[in-house]
N, C-alpha and C positions, 0 to 999 in steps of 0.2 A: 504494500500500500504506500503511495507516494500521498504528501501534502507542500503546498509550495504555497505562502505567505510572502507580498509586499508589502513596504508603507511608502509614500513618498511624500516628501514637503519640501519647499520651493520659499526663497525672498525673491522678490523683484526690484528692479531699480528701473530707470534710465538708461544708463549704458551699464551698470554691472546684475548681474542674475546668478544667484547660489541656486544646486539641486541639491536635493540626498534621497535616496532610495534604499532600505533596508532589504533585507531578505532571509528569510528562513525556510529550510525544506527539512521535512521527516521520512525516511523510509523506515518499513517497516516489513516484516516476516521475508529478507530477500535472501535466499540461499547463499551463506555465506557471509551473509553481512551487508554493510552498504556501502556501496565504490564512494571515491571523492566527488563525483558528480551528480548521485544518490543523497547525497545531507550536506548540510550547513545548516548549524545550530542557529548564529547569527551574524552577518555582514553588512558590508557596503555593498551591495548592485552598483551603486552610480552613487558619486559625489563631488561634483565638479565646481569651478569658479570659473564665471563666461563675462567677459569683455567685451561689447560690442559697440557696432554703430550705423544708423540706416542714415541713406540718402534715397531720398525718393524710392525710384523701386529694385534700387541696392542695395545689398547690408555686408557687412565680414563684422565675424564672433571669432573667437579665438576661446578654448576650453582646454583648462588644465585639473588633472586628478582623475577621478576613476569613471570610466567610460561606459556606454554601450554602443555595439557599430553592429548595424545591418545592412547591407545592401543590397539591390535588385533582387532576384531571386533566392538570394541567400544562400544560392549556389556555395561559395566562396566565402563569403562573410555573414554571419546570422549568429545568433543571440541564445543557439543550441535549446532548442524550443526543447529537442525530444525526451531527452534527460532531466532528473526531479532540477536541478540547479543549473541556473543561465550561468553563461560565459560574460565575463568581462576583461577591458584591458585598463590598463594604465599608462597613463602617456598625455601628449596631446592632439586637440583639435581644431584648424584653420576650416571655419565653414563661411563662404561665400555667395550671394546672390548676386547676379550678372544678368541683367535684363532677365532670357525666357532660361536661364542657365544657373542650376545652383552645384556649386561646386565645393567640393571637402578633401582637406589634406590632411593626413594623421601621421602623427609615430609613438607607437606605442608598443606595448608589451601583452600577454596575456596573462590574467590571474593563474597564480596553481590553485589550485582547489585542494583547502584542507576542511577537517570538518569541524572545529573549533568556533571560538566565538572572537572575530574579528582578528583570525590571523591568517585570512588569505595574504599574498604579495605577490610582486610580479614578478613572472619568470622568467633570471637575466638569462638564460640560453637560449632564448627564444625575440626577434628581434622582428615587426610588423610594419610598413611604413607604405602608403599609397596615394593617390589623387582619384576621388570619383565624380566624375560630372553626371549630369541628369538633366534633361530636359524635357516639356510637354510638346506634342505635335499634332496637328490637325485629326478629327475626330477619336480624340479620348486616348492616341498612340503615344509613347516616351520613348527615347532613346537617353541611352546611358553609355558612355565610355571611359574608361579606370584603364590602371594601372595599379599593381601589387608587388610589393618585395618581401621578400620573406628570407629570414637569416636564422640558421639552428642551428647551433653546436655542435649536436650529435643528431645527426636525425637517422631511423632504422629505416631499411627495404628489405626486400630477400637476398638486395646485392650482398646487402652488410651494413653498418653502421660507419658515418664521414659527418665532415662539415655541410652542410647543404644553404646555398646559395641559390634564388629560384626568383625569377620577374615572370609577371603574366601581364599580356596585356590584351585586355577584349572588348566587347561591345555587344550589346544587347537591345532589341527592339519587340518590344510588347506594347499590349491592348488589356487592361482588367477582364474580369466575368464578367457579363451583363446582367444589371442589374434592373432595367427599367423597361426592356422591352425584348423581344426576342433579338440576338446578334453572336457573333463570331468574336472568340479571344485569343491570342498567343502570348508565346512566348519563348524569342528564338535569342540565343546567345551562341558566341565565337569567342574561342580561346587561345592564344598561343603560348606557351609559355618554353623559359630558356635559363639558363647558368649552372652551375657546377657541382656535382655531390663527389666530397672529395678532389683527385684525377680527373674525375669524368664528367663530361656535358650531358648537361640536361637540356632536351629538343622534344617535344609534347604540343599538342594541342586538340583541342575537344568542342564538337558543335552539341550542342543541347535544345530539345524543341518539343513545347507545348501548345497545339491547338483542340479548340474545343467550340462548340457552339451550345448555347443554354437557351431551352424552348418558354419562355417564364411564361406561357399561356396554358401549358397543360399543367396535368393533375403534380405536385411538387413539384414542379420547375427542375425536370431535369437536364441534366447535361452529359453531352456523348462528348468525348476527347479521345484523344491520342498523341502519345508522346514517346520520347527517343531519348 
């Protein structure tokens, strides 16, 4: 039996805005016991300090301390929904708005996950740093293109265990579920990715693609997909 508990509370100002976000999760009767990502008694999720400032229909915030990063499909970067306890990083955050363009630049670390009472911290063998842009486009479509680095000490394969050095850089073009009338959604992303594990070069890359159309006039609104 899993339970997961937030609380969150927020100051606002003008140009400075405090978070914090607690968390707690319980497992319970799991064979074995419970993994690090099974329990935490009680932490930080997120507690950051944000600096910002708008012009018109611009703004750049700048965020330091403990994080939450999701992006696009979550492919890549998400918030480890599946598991009793979310992921978090620490580090910081340059978020940007650019006329129809919001953009974000991070570097950060990710939490280890212990199960104690506020003694996550971040994990220096592990080093995260990217730019994701996002934009809206004619009916209800977005495009997205990022870049990601990733640095690990030691990171395991079947090769064997090296330093791993790893850039991706993609782009992704989706439509939401239809919500309001019957219609068509996707969601299609391109990946390449490249640099070193060890000796050896890293050369990879991966297309990913969901469509579906949802009939919201018949009996539950359902929906036929297919995906890759």
């Amino acid at each position: 039996m899993n339970a997961t508990c937030f609380i969150s509370m927020f100051i606002t100002g003008k140009h400075v805005r405090s978070f914090v976000e607690l968390k707690s999760g319980i497992n319970s009767f799991r064979i074995g016991g419970p993994r690090p990502i099974d329990e935490k008694k009680l932490d930080f999720q997120a507690a950051f300090l944000e600096i910002g400032n708008t012009w018109g229909q611009n703004s750049l915030a700048a965020r330091a301390g403990r994080l939450e990063l999701e992006y696009g499909s979550g492919r890549l970067v998400d918030l480890r929904e599946g598991p009793n306890v979310r992921l978090s990083f620490d580090g910081f955050l340059l978020r940007g708005k650019a006329n129809s363009w919001q953009i974000d630049g991070f570097a950060v670390r990710p939490d280890l996950d212990k199960p104690g009472f506020f003694d996550n911290a971040p994990n220096h063998a592990v080093g995260f740093w990217g730019i994701y842009a996002t934009r809206p486009l004619r009916n209800k479509n977005s495009l997205d293109v990022y870049y990601l680095g990733l640095d690990r000490k030691q990171a395991t394969f079947q090769c064997g265990t090296a330093h791993e050095l790893r850039h991706s850089l993609g782009a992704r073009f989706s439509r939401p579920i239809a919500t309001e009338k019957p219609g068509w959604d996707f969601d299609d992303e391109g990946l390449w990715q490249f640099g070193t594990l060890g000796s050896a070069n890293i050369e990879a890359w991966t297309i990913a693609t969901e469509t579906g159309y949802r009939l919201l006039t018949a009996l539950l609104k359902p929906r036929w997909f297919t995906y890759l």
